[in-house]
MIDO-143644 format. One record per residue (C-alpha): y, x, z; residue number from 1; residue in one letter. Coordinates in Angstrom, 3 decimals. Layout:
// residues N
@north:Y	east:X	up:Z	n:NUM	res:A
...
// end
This chain:
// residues 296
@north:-5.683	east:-19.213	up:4.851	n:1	res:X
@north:-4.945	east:-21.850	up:7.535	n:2	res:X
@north:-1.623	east:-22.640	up:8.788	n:3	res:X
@north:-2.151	east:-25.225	up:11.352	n:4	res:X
@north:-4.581	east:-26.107	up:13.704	n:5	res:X
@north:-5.501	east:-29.220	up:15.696	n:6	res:X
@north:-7.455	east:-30.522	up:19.096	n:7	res:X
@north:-11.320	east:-30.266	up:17.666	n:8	res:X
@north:-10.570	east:-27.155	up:15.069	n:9	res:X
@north:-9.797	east:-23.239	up:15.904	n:10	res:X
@north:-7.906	east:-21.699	up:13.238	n:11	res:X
@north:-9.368	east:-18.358	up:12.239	n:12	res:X
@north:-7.226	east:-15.886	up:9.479	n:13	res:X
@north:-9.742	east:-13.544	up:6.961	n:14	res:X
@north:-7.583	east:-10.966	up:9.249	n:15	res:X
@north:-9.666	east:-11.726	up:11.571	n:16	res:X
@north:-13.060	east:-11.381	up:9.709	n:17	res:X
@north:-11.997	east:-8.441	up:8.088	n:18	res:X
@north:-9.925	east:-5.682	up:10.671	n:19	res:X
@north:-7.888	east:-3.213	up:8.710	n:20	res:X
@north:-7.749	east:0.025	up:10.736	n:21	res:X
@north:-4.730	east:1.812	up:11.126	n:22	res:X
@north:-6.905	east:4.969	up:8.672	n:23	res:X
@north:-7.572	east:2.190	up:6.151	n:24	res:X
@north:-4.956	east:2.694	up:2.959	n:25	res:X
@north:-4.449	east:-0.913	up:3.461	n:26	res:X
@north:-2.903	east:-0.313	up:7.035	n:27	res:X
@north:-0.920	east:-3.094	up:8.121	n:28	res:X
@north:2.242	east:-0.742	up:8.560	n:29	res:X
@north:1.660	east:0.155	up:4.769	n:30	res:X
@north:1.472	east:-3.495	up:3.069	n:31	res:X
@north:3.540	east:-5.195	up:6.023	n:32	res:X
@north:6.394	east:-3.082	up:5.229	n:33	res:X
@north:6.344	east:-0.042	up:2.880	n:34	res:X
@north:5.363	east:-1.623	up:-0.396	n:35	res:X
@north:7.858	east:-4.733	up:0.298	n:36	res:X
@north:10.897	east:-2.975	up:1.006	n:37	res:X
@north:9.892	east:-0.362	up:-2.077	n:38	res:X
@north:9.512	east:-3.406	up:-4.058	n:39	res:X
@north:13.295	east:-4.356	up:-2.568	n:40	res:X
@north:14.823	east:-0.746	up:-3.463	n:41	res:X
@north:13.689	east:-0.860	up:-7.026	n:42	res:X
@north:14.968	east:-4.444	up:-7.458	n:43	res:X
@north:18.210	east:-3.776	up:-5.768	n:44	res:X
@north:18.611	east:-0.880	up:-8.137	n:45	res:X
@north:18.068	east:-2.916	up:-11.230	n:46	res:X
@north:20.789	east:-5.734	up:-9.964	n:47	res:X
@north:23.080	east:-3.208	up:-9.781	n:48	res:X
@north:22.433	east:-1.526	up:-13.160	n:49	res:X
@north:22.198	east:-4.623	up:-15.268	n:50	res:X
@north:24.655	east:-6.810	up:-13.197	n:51	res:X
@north:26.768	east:-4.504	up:-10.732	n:52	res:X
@north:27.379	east:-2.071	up:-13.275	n:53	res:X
@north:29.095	east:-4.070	up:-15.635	n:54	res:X
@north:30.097	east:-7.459	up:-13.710	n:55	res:X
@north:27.497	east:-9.184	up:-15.638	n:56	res:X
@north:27.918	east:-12.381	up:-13.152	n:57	res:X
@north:31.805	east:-12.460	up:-13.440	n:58	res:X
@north:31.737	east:-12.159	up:-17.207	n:59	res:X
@north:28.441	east:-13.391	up:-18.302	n:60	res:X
@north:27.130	east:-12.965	up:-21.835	n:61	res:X
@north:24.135	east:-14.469	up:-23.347	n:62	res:X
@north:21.864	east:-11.336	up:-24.377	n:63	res:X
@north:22.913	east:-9.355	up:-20.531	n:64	res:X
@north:22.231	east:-12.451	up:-18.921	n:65	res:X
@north:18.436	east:-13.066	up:-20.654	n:66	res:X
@north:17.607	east:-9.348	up:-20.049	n:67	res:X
@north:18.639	east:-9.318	up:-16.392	n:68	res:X
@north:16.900	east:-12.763	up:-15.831	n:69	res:X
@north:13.781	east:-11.234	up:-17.268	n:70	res:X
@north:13.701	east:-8.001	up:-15.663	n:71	res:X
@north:15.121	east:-8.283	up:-12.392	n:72	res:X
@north:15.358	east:-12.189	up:-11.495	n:73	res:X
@north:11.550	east:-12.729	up:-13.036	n:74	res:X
@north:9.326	east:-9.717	up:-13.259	n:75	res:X
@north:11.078	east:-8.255	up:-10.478	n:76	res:X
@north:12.365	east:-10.741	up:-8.343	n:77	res:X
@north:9.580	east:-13.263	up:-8.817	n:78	res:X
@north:6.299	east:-11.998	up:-10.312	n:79	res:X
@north:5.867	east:-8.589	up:-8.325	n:80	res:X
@north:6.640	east:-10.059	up:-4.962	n:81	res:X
@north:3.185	east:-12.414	up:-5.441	n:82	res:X
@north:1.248	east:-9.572	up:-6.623	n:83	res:X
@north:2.086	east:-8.563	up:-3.046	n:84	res:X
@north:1.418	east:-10.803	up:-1.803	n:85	res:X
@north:-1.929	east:-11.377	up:-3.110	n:86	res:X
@north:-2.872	east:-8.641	up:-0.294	n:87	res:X
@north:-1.460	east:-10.468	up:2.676	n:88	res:X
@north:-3.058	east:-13.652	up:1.566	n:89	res:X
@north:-6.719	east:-11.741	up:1.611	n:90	res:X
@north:-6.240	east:-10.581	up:5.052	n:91	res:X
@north:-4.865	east:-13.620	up:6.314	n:92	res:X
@north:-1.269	east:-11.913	up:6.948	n:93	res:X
@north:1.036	east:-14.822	up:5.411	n:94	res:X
@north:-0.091	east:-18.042	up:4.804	n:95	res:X
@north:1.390	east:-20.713	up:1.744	n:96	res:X
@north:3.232	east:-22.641	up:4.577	n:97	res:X
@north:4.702	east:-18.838	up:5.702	n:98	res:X
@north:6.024	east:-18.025	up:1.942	n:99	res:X
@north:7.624	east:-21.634	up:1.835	n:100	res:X
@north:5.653	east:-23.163	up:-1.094	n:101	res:X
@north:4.470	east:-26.330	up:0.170	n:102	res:X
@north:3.242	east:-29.974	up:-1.288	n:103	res:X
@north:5.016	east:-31.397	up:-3.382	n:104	res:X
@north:6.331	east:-34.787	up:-1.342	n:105	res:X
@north:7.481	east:-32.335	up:1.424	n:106	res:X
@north:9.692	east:-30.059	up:-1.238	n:107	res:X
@north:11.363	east:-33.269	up:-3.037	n:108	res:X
@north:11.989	east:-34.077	up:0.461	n:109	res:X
@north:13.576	east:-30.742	up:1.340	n:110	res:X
@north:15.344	east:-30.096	up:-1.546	n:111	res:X
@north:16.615	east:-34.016	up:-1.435	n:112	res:X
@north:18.218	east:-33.659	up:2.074	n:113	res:X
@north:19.763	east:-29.866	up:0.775	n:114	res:X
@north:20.897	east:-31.535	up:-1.979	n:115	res:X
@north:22.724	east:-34.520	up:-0.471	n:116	res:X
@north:24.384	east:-32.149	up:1.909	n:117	res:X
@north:25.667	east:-29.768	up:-0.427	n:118	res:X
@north:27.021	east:-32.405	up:-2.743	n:119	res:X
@north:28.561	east:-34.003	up:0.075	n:120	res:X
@north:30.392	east:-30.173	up:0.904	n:121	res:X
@north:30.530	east:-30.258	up:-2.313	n:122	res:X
@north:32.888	east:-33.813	up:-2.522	n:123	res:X
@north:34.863	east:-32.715	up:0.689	n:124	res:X
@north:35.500	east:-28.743	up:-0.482	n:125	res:X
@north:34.629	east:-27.651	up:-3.829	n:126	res:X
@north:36.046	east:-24.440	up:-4.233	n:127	res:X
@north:36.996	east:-25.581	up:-7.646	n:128	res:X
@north:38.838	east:-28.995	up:-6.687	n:129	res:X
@north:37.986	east:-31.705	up:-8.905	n:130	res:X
@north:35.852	east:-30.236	up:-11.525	n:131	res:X
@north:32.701	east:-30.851	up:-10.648	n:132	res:X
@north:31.523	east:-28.861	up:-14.307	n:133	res:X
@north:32.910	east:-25.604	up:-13.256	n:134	res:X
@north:30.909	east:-26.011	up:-9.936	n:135	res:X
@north:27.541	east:-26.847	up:-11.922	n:136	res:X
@north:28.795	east:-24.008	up:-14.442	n:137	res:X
@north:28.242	east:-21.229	up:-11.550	n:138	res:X
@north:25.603	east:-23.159	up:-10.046	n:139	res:X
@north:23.524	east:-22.781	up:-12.699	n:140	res:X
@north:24.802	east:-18.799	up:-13.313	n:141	res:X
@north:23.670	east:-18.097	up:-9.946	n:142	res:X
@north:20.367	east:-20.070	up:-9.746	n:143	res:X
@north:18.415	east:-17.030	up:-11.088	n:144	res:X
@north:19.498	east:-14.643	up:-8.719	n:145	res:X
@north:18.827	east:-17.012	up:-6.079	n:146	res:X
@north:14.929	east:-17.567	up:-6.484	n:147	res:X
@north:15.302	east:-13.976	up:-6.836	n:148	res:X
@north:16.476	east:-13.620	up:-3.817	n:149	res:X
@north:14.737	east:-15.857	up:-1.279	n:150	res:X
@north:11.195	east:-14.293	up:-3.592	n:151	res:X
@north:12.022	east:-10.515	up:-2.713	n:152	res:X
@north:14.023	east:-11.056	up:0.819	n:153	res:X
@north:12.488	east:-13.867	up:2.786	n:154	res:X
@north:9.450	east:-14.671	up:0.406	n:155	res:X
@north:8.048	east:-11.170	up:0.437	n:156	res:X
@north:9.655	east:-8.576	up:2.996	n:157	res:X
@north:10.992	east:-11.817	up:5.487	n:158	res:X
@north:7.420	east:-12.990	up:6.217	n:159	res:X
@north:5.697	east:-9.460	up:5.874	n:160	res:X
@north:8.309	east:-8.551	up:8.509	n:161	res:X
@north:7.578	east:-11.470	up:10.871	n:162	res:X
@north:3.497	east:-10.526	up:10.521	n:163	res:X
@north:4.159	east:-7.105	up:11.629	n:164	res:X
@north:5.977	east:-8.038	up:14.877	n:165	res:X
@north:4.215	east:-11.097	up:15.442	n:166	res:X
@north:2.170	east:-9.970	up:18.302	n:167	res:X
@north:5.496	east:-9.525	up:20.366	n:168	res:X
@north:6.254	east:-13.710	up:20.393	n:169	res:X
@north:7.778	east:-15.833	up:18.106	n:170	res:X
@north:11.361	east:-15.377	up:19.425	n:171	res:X
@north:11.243	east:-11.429	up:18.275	n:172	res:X
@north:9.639	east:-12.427	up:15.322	n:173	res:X
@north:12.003	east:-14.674	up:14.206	n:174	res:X
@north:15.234	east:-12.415	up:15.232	n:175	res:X
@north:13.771	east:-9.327	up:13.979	n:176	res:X
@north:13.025	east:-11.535	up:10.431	n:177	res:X
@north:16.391	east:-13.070	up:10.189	n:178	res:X
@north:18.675	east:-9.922	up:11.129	n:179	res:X
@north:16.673	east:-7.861	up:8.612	n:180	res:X
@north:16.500	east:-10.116	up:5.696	n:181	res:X
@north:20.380	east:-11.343	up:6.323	n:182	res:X
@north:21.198	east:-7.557	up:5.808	n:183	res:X
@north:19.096	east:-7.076	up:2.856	n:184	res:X
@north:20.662	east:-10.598	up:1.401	n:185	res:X
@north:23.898	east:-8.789	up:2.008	n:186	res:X
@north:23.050	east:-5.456	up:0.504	n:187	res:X
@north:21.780	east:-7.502	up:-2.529	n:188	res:X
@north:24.443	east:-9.532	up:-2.974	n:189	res:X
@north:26.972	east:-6.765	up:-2.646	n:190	res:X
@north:25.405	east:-4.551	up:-5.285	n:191	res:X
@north:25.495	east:-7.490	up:-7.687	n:192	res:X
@north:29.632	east:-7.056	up:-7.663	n:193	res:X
@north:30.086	east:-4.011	up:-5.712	n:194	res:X
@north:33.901	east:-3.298	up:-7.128	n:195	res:X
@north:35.249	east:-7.306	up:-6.772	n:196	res:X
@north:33.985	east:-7.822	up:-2.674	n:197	res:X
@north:37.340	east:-7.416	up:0.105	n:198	res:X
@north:37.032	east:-4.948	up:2.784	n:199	res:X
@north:34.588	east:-6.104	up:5.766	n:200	res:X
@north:32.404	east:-8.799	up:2.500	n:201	res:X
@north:29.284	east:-7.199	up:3.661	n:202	res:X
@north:29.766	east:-8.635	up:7.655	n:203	res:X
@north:29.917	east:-12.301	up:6.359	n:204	res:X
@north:27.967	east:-12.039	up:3.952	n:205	res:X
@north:25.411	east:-10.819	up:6.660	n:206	res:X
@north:26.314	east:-13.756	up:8.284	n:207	res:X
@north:25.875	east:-15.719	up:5.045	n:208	res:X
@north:22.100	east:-14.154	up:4.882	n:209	res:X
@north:21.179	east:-14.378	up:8.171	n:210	res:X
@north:21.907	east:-18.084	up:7.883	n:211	res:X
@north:19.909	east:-18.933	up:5.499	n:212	res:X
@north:17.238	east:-16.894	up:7.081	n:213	res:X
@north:17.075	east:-19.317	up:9.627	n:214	res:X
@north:17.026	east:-21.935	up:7.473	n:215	res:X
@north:14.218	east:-20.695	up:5.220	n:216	res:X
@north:12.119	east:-19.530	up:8.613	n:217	res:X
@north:13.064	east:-23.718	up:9.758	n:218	res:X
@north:12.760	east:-25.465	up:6.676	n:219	res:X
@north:9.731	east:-23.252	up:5.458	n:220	res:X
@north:10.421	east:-24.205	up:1.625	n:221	res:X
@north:11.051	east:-22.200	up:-1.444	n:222	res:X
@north:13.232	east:-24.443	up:-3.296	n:223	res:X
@north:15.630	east:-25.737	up:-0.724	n:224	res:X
@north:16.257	east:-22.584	up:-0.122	n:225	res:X
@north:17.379	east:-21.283	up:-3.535	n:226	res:X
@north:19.681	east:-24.826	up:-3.227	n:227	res:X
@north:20.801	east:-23.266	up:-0.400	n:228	res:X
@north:21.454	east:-19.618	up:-1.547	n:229	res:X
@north:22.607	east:-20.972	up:-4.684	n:230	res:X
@north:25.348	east:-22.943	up:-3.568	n:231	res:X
@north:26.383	east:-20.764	up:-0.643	n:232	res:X
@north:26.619	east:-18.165	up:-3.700	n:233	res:X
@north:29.514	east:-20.341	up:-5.553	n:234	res:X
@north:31.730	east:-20.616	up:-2.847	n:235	res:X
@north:31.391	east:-17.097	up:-1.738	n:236	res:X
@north:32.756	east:-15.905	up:-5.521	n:237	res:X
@north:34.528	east:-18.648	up:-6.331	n:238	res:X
@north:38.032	east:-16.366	up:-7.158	n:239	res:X
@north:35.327	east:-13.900	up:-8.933	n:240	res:X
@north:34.208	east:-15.804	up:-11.921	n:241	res:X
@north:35.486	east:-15.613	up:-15.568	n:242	res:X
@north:37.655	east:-19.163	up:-15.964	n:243	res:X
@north:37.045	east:-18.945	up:-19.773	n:244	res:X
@north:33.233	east:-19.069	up:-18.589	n:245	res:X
@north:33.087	east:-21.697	up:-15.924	n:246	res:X
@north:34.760	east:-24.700	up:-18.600	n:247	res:X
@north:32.548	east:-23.615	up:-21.345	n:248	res:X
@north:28.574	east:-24.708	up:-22.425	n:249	res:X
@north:26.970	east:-21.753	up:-22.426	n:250	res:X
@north:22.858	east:-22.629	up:-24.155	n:251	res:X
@north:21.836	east:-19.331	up:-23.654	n:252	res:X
@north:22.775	east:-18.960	up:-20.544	n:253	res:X
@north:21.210	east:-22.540	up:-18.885	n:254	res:X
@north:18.065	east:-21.506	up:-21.423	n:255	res:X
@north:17.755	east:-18.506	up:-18.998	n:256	res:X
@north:18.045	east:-20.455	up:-15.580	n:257	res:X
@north:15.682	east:-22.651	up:-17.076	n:258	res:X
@north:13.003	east:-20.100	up:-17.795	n:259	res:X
@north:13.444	east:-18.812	up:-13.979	n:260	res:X
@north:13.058	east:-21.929	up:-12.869	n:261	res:X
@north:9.526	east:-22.050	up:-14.721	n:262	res:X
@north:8.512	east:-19.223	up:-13.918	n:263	res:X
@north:8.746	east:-20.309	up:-10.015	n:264	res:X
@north:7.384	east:-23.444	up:-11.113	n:265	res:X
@north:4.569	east:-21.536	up:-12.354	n:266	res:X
@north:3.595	east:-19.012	up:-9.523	n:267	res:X
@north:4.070	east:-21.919	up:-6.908	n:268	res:X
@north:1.187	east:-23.598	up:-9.362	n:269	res:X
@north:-1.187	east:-20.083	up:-9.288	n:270	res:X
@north:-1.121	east:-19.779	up:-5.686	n:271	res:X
@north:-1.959	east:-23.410	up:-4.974	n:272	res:X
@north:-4.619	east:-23.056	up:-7.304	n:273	res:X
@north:-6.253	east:-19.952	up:-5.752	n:274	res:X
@north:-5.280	east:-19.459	up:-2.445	n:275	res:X
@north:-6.159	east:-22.868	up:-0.598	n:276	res:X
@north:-5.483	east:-23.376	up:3.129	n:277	res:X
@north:-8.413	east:-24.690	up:4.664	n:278	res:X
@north:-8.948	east:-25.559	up:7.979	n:279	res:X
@north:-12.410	east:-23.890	up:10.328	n:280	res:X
@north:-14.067	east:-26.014	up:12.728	n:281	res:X
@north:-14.271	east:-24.250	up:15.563	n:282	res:X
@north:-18.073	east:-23.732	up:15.777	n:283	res:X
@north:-18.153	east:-22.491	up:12.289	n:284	res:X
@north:-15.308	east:-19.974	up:12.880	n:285	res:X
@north:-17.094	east:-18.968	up:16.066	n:286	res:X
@north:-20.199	east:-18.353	up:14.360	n:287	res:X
@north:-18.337	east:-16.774	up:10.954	n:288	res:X
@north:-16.704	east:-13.922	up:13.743	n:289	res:X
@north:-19.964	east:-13.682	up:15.150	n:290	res:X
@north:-21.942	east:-12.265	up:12.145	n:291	res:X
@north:-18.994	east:-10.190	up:11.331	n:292	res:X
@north:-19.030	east:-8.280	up:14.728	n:293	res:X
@north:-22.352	east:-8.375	up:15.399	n:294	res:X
@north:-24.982	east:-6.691	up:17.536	n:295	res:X
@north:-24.136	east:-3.323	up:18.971	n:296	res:X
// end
């Protein structure tokens, strides 16, 4: 894959090597959009069975909160969407700079600058006063669902989105990407606690999703944005959470986050390891399309 280009290379996808026809199985219509936003359906579906249901999030026990960060935060919300992905990456659809996992200096920068904004939000309007534990408390509750999150919305169906309108300029692609993944943030987000949210939730929290859209689509990193979704997720359900909960230590519970946080950890590791972006002088790439069109 190759995200960038420069004066004395031409940057040349796989896509480009190998067409997929419109007949072809492997369509773009079919693995830009079909299998991501089945992928969403199923894993909205299991947020509101194991969380929604039962206000799993409000009133969080240990054994509900490992299965649902298993199931739908990890296999669901994490592992599945890079299968996808695997596809894109062949054809040259998405790219690792796309998807937001980048080097490692340029996330501990990201997340750094996230950071030291939040916290200074944090200082100025914690939704919880003072106590900066009950803050961390739901921090940490929410941190699963957050990698979640950015994975299935902006990781997966945001970028396939963007590929699949990205002949039409980068101004539709962006606005078509962040109106549709702010409204499937939303739709997530209000399944997770579908009986607690006022009347008119799902408009800001469109607006909540739609700004981090634009932040993950500027910023172009995973883990910022989690930060980012994270946070934004503790203020917006601050009067929601079990008080009993947020002054507790909960093992269990921070054993879970910890495992998500692995797991991303771990997939950002397997795609760096076998989907390098490399960059095609522009004679070779010339010559590479060549050979694959060939004589008539």
């Amino acid at each position: 894959m190759i995200p960038a280009q420069c004066s004395d290379t031409q940057v040349i996808g796989l896509v480009r090597l190998f067409p997929v026809t419109a007949s072809d199985p492997g369509s773009p219509a079919l693995r830009l959009l079909l299998i991501p936003f089945l992928v969403y359906l199923v894993w909205l579906s299991e947020i509101f069975l194991l969380a929604g249901n039962n206000r799993l999030l409000e009133h969080p026990e240990p054994v509900g909160i490992a299965l649902y960060t298993v199931i739908v935060c990890i296999l669901t919300g994490m592992i599945i969407p890079v299968i996808c992905i695997r596809k894109a990456f062949i054809t040259g659809a998405v790219n690792m700079f796309q998807i937001g996992f980048r080097t490692r200096h340029r996330t501990i920068l990201a997340c750094s600058v996230t950071c030291a904004i939040g916290l200074g939000i944090i200082l100025l309007a914690s939704p919880f006063g003072t106590d900066r534990f009950a803050f961390a408390n739901a921090f940490l509750l929410l941190l699963p669902t957050a990698a979640a999150s950015v994975m299935v919305c902006w990781v997966l169906a945001g970028t396939h989105v963007q590929a699949f309108v990205r002949s039409g300029g980068a101004v539709r692609s962006i606005v078509t990407g962040v109106v549709v993944t702010g409204l499937l943030f939303a739709s997530a987000t209000l399944a997770g606690s579908p009986s607690l949210w006022p009347d008119g939730a799902f408009f800001w929290l469109v607006g909540i999703g739609m700004g981090s859209a634009l932040f993950y689509f500027a910023v172009r990193d995973v883990y910022a944005t989690v930060i980012l979704v994270a946070g934004s997720g503790v203020f917006a359900r601050a009067g929601m959470f079990d008080s009993g909960y947020l002054h507790g230590i909960h093992p269990g519970i921070y054993a879970s986050t910890l495992l998500a946080v692995l797991v991303l950890l771990a997939l950002h590791l397997h795609l760096s390891r076998n989907y390098a972006t490399i960059m095609v002088p522009a004679e070779r790439s010339s010559a590479a399309a060549g050979e694959q069109t060939g004589p008539e």
